[in-house]
N, CA, C and O atoms as a DFTB+ gen file, in Angstrom:
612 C
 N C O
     1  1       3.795      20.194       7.105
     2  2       3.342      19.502       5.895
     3  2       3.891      20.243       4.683
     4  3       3.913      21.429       4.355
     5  1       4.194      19.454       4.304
     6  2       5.452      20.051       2.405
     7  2       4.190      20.524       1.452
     8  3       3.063      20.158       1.788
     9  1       4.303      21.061       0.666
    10  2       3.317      21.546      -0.392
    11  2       3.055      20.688      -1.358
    12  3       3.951      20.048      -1.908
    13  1       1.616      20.567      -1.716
    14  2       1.661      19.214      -2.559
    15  2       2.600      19.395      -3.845
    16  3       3.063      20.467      -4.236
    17  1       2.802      18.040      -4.468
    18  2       3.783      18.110      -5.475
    19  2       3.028      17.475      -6.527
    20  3       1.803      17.423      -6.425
    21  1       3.588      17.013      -7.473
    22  2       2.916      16.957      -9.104
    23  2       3.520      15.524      -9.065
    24  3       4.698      15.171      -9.023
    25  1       2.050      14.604      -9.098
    26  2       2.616      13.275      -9.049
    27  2       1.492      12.435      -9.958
    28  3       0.298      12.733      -9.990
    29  1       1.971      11.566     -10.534
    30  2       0.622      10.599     -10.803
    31  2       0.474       8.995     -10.101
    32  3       1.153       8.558      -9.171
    33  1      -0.158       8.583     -10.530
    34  2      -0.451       6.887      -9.605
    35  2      -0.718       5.731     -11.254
    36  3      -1.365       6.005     -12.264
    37  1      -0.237       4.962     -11.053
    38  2      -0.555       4.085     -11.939
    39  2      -0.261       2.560     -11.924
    40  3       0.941       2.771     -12.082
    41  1      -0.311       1.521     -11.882
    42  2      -0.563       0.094     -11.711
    43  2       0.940      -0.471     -12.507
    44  3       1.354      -0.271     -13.649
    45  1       1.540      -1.279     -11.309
    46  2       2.745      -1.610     -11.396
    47  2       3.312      -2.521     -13.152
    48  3       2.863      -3.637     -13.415
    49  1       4.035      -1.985     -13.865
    50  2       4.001      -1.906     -15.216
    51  2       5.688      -3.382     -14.853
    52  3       6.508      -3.386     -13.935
    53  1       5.518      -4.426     -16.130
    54  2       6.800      -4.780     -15.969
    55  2       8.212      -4.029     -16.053
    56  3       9.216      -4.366     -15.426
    57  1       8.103      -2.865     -17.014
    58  2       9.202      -1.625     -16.526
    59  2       9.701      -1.174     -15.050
    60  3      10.786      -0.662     -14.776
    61  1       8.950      -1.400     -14.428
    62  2       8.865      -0.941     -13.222
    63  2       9.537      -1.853     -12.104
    64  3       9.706      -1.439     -10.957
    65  1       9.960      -3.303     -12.586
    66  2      10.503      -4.348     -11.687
    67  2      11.432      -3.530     -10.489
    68  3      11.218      -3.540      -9.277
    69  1      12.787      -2.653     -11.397
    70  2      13.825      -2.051     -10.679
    71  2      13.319      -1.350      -9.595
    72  3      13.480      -1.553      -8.392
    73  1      12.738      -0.567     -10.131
    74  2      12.121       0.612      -9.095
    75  2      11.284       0.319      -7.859
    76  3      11.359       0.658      -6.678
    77  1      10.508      -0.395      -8.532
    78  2       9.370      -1.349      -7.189
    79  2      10.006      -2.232      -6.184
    80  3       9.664      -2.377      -5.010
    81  1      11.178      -2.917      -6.945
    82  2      11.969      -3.637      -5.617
    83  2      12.601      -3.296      -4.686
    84  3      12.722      -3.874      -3.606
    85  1      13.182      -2.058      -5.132
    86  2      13.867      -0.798      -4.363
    87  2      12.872      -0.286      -3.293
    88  3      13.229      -0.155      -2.122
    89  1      11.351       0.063      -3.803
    90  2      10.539       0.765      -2.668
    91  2      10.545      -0.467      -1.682
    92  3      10.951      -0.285      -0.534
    93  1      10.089      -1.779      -2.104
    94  2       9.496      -2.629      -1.502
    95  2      10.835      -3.233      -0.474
    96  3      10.691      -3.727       0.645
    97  1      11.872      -3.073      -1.061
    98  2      12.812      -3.291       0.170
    99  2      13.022      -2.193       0.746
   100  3      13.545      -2.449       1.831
   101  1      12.872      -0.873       0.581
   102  2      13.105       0.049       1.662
   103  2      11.790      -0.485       2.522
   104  3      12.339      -1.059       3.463
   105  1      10.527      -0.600       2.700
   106  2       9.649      -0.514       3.417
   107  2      10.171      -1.584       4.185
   108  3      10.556      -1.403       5.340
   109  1      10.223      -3.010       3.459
   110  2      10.589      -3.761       4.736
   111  2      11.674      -3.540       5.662
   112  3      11.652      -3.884       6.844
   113  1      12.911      -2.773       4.899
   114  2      13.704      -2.650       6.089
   115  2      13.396      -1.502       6.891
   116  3      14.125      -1.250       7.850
   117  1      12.010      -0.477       6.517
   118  2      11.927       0.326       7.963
   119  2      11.126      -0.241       8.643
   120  3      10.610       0.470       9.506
   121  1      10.687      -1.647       8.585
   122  2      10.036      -2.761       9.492
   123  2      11.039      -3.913       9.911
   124  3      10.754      -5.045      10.302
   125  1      12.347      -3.308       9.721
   126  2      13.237      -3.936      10.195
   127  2      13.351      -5.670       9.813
   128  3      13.512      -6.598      10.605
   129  1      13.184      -5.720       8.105
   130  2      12.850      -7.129       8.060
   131  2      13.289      -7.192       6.492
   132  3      13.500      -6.242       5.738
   133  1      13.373      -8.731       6.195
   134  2      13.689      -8.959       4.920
   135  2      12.853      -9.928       4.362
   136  3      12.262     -10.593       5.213
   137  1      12.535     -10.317       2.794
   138  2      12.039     -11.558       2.703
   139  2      13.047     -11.854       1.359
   140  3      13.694     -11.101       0.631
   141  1      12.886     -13.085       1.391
   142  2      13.627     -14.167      -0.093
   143  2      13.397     -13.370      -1.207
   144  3      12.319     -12.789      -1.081
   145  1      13.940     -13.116      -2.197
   146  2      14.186     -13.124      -3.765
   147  2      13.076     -13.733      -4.535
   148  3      12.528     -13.251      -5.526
   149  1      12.809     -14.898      -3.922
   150  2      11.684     -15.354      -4.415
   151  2      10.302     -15.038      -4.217
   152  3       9.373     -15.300      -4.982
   153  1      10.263     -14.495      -3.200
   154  2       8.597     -13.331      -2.535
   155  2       8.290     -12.522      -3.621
   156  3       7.308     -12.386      -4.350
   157  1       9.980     -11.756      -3.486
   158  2      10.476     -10.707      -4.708
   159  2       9.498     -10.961      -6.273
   160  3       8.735     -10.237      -6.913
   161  1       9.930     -12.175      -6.415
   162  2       9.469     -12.645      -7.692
   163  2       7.866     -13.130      -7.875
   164  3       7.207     -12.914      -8.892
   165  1       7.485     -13.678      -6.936
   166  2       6.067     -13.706      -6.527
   167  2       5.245     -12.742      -6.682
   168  3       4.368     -12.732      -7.546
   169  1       5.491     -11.665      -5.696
   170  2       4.884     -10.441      -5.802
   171  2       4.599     -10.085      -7.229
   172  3       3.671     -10.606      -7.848
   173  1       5.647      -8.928      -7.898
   174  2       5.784      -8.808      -8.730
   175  2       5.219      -9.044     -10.390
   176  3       4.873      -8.334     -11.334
   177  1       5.369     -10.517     -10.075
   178  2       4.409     -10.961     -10.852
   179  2       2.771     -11.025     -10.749
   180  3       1.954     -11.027     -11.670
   181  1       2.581     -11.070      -9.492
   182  2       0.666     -10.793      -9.254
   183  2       1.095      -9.395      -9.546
   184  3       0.740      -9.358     -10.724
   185  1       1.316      -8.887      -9.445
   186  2       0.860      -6.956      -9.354
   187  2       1.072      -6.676     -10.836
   188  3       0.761      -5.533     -11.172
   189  1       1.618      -7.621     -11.963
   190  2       2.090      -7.011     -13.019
   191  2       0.429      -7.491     -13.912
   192  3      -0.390      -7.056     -14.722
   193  1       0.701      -8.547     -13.143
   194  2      -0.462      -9.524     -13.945
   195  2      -2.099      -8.461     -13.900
   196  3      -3.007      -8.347     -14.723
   197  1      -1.940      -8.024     -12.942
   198  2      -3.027      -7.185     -12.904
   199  2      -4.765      -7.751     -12.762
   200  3      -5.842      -7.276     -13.123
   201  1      -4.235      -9.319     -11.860
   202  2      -5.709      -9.848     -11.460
   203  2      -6.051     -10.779     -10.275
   204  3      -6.925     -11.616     -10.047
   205  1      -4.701     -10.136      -9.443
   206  2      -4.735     -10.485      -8.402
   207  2      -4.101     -12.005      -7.871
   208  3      -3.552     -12.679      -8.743
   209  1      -4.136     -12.352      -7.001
   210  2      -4.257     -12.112      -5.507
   211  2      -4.004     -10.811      -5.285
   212  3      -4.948     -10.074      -5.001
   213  1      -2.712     -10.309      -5.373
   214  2      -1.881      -9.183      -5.115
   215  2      -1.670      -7.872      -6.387
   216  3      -1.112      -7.770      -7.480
   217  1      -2.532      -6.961      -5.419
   218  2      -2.417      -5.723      -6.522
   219  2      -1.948      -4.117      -5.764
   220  3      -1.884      -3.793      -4.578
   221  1      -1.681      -3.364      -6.997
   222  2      -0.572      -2.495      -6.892
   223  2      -0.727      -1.262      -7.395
   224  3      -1.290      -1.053      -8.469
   225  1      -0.145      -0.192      -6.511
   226  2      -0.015       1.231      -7.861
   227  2       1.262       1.533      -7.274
   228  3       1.795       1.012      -6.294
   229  1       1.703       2.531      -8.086
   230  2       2.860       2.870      -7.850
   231  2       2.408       4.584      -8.153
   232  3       1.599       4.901      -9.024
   233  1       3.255       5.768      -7.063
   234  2       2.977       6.777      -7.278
   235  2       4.669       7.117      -8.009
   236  3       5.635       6.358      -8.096
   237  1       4.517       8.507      -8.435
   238  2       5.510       8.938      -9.486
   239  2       5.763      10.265      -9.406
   240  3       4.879      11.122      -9.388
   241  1       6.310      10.366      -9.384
   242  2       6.918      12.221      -9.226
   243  2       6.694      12.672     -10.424
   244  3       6.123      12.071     -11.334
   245  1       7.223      13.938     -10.444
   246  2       6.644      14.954     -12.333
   247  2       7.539      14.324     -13.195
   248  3       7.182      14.298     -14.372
   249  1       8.602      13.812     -12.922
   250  2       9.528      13.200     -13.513
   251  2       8.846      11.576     -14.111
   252  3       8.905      11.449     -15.334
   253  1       8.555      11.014     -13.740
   254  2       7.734       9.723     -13.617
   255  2       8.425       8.756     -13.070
   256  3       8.215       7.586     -13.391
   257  1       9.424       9.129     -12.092
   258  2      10.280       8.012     -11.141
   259  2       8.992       7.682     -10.170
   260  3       8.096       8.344      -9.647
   261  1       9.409       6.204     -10.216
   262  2       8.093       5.729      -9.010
   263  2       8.505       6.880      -7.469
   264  3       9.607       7.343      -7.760
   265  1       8.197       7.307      -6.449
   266  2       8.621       7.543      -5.216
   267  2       7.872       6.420      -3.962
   268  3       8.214       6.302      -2.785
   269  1       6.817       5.726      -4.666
   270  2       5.502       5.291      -3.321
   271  2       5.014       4.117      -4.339
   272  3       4.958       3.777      -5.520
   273  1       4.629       3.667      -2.686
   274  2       3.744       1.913      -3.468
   275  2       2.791       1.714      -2.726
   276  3       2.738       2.360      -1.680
   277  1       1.820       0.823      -3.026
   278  2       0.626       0.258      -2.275
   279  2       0.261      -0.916      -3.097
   280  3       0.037      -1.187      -4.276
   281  1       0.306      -1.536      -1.846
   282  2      -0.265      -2.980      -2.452
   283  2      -1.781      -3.287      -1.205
   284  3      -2.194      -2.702      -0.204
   285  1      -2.245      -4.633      -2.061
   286  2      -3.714      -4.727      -1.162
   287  2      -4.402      -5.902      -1.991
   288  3      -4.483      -6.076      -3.207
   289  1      -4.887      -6.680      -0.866
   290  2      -5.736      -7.406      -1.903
   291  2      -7.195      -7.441      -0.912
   292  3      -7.435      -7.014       0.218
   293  1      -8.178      -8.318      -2.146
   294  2      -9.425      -7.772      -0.880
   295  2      -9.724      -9.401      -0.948
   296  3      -9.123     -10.198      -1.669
   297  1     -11.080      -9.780       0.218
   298  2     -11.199     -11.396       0.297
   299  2     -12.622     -10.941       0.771
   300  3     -12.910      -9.745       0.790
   301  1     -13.570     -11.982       1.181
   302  2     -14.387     -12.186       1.732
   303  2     -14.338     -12.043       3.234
   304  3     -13.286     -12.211       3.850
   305  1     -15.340     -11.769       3.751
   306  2     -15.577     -11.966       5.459
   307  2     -17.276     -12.246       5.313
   308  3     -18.076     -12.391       4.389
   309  1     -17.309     -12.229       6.896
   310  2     -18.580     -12.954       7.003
   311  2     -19.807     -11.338       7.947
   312  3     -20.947     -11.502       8.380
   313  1     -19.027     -10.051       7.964
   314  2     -20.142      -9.395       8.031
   315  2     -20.614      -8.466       7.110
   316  3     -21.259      -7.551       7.620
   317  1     -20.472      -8.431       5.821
   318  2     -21.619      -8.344       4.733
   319  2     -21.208      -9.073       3.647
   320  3     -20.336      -9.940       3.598
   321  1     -22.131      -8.513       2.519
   322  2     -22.063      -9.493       1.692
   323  2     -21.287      -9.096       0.166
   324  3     -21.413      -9.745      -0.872
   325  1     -20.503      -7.911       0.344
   326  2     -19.366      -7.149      -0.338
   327  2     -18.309      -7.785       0.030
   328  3     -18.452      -8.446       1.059
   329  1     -17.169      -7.814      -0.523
   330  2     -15.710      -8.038      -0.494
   331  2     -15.438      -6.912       0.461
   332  3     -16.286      -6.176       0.964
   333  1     -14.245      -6.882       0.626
   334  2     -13.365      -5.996       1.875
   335  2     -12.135      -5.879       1.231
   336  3     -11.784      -6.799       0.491
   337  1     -11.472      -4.976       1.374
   338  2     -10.289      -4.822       0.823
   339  2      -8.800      -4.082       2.117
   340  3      -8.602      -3.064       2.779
   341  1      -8.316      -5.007       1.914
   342  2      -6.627      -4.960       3.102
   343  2      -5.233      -4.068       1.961
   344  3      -4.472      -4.336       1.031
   345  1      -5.560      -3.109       2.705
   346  2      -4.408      -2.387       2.169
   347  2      -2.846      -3.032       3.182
   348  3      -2.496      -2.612       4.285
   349  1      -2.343      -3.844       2.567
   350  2      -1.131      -4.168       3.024
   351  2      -0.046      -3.634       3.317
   352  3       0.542      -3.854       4.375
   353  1       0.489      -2.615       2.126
   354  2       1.826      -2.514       2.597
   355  2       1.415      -0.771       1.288
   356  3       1.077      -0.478       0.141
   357  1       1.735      -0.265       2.425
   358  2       1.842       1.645       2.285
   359  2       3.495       2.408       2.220
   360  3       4.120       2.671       3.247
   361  1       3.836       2.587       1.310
   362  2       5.262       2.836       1.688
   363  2       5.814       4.430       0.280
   364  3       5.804       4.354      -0.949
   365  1       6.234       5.721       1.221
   366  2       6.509       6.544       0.437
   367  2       7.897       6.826       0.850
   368  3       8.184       6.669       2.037
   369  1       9.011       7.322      -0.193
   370  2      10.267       7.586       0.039
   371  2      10.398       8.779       1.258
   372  3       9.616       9.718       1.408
   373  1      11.344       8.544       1.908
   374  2      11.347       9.458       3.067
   375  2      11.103      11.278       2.634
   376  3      10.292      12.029       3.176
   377  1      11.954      11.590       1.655
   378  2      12.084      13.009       0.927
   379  2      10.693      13.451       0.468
   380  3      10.485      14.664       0.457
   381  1       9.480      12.427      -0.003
   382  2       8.778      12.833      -0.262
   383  2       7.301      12.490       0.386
   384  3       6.179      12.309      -0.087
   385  1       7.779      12.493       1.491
   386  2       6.259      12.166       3.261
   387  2       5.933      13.575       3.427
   388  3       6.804      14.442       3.348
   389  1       5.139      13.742       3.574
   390  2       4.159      15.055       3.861
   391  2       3.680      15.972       2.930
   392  3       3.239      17.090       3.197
   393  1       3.834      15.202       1.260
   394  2       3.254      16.287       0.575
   395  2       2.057      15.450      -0.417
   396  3       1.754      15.654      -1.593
   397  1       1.456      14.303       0.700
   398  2       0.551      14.310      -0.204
   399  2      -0.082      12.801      -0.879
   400  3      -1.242      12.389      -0.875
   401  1       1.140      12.192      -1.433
   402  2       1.454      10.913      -1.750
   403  2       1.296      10.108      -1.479
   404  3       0.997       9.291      -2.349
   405  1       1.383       9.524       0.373
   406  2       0.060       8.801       1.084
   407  2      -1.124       8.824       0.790
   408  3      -1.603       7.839       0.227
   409  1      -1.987      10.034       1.108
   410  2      -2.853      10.152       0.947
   411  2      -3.752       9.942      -0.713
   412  3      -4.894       9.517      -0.888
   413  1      -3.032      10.280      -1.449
   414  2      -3.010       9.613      -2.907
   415  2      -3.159       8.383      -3.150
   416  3      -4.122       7.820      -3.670
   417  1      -1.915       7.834      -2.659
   418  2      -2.258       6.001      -2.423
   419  2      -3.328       5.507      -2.348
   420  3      -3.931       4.904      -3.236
   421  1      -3.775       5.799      -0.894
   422  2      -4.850       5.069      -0.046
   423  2      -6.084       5.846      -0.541
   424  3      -7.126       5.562       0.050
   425  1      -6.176       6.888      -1.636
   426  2      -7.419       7.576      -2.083
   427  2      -7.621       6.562      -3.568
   428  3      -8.734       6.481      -4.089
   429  1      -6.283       5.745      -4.211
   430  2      -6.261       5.312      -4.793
   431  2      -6.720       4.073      -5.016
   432  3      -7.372       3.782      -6.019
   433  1      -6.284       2.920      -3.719
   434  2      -6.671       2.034      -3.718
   435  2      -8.082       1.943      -3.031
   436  3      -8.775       0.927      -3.101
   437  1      -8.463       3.115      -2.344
   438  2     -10.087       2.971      -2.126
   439  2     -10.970       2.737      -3.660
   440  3     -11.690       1.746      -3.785
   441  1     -10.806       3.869      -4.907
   442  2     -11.162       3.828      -5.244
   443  2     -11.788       2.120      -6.329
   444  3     -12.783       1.542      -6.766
   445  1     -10.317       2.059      -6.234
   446  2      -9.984       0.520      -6.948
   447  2     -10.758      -0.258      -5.996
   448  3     -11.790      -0.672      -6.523
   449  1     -10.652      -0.537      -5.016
   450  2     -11.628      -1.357      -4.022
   451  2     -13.282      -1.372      -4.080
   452  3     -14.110      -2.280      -4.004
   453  1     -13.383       0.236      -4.272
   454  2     -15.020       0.284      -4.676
   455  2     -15.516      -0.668      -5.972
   456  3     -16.248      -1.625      -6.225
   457  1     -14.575       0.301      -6.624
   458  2     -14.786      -0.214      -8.417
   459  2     -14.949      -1.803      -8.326
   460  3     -15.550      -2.397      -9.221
   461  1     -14.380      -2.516      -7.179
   462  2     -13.826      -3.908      -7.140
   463  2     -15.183      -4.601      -6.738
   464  3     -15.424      -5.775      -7.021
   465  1     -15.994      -3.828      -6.096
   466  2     -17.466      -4.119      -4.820
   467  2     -17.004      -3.914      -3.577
   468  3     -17.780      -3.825      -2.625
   469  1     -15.876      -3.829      -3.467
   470  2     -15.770      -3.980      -1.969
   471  2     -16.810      -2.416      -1.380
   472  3     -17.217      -1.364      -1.874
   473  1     -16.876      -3.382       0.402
   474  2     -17.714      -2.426       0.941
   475  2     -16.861      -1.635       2.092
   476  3     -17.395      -0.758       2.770
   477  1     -15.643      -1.973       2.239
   478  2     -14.407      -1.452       3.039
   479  2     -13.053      -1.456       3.045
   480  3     -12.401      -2.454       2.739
   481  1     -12.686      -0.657       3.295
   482  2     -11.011      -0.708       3.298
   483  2     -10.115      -0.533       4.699
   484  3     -10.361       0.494       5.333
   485  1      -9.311      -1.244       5.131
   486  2      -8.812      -1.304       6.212
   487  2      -7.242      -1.601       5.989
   488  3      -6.709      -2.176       5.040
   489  1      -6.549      -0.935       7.359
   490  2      -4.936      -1.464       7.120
   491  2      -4.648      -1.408       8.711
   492  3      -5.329      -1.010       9.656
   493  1      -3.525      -1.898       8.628
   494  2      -2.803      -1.937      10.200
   495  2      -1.459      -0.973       9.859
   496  3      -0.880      -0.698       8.809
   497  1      -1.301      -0.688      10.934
   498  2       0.161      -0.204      11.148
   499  2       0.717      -0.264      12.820
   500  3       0.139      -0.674      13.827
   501  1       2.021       0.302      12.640
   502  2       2.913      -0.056      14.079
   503  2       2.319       0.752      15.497
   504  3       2.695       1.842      15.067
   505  1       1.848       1.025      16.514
   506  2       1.624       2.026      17.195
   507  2       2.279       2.738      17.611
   508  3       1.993       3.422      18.594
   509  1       3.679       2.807      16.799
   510  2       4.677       3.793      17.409
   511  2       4.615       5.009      15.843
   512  3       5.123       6.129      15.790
   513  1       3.961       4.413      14.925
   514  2       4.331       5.238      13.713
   515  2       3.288       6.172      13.456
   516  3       2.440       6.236      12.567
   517  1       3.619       7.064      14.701
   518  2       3.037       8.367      14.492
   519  2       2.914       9.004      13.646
   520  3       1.880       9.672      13.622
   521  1       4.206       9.185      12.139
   522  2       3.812      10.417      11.720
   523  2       2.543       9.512      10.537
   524  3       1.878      10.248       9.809
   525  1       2.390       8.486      10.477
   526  2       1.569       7.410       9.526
   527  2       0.201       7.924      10.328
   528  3      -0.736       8.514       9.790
   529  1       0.307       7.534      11.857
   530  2      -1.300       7.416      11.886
   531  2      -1.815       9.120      12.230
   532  3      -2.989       9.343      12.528
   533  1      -0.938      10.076      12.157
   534  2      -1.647      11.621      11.533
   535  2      -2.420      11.427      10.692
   536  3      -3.604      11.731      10.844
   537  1      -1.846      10.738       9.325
   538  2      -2.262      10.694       8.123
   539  2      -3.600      10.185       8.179
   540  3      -4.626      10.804       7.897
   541  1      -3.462       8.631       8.689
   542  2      -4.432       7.724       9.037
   543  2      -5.761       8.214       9.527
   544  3      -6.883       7.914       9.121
   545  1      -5.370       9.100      10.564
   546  2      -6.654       9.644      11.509
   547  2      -6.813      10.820      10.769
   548  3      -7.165      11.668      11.589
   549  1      -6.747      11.305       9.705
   550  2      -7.640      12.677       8.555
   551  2      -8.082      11.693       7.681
   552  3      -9.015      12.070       6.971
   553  1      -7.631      10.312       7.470
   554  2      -8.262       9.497       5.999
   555  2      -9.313       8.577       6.575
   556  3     -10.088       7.953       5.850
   557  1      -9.324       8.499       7.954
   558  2     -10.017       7.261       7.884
   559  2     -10.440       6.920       9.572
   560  3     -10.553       8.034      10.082
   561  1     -10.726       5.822      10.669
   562  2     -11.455       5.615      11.964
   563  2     -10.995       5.050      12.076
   564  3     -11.028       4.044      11.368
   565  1      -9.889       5.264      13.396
   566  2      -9.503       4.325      13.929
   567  2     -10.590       3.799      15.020
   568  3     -11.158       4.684      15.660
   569  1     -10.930       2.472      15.290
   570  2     -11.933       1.642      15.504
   571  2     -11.406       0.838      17.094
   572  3     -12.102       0.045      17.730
   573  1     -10.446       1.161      17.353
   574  2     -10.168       0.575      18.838
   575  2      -9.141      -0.793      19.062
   576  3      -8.536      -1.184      20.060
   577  1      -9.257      -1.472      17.298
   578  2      -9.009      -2.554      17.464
   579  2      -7.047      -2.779      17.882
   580  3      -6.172      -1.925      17.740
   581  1      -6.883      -4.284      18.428
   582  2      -5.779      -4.697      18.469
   583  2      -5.476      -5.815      18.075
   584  3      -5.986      -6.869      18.455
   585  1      -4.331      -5.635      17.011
   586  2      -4.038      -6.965      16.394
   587  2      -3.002      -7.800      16.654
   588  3      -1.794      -7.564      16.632
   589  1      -3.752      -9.075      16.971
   590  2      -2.679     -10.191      17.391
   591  2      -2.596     -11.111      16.026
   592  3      -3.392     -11.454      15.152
   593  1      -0.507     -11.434      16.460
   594  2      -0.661     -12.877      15.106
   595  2      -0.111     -14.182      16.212
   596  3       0.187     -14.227      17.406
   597  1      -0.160     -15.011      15.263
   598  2      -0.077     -16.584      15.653
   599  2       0.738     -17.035      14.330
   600  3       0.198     -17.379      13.278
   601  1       2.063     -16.977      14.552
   602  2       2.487     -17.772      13.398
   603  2       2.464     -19.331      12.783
   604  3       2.725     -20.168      13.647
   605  1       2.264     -19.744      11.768
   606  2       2.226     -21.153      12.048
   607  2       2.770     -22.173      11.029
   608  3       2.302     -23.114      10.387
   609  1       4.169     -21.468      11.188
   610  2       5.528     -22.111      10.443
   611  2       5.698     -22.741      11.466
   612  3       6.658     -23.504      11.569
């Protein structure tokens, strides 16, 4: 584990278009995937807007280059009577994994989730992405579950 570094977190700014598209396509392509220009533009705009569906921070080195993103939105379910909040998409530059910056994120968007009502926070990831669920299993319970999809394009 790298020594922590000097970073801040702050909510995806329209300045920030360049930089955020850059994280957000590195993550998908280490999920081996792409989406349209127009997602691009979708996104972006909820996270700038700052009221959802889709919301955002962006972490930043001492420099104030973004390095990390998190997005998440929260919805209803039917076992309590708080919101829930889905951390979606977790993604830190390779150079700067293990010092910290994850864990920042997801300390981040908990907080935002509380502030929000929600009464939980949850995410998925790959079961091969070990050095993620280290992280995962000091922040949080893994619960047993397995997730299936059903596409329905």
């Amino acid at each position: 584990e790298k020594s922590p570094m000097t970073l801040s977190i702050s909510q995806v700014a329209e300045a920030d278009r360049a930089a955020w598209s850059g994280l957000w396509r590195d993550y998908l392509t280490f999920y081996e995937s792409t989406r349209p220009q127009a997602l691009f533009e979708r996104n972006f705009a909820q996270l700038v807007q700052g009221h959802g569906p889709l919301f955002g921070w962006l972490a930043r080195d001492a420099d104030g280059v973004p390095i990390g993103l998190a997005h998440y939105f929260t919805h209803g379910t039917a076992w309590s009577f708080g919101e829930t909040c889905y951390l979606q998409d977790l993604y830190v530059q390779p150079a700067h994994r293990g010092s910290g910056v994850a864990a920042a994120l997801i300390a981040q968007v908990a907080a935002d989730a509380k502030a929000r009502g929600c009464e939980r926070l949850y995410w998925l990831t790959h079961q091969d992405n070990t050095r993620a669920r280290a992280l995962y299993d000091r922040v949080a319970a893994f619960e047993g579950f397995v997730c299936y999809e059903r596409g329905l394009a």
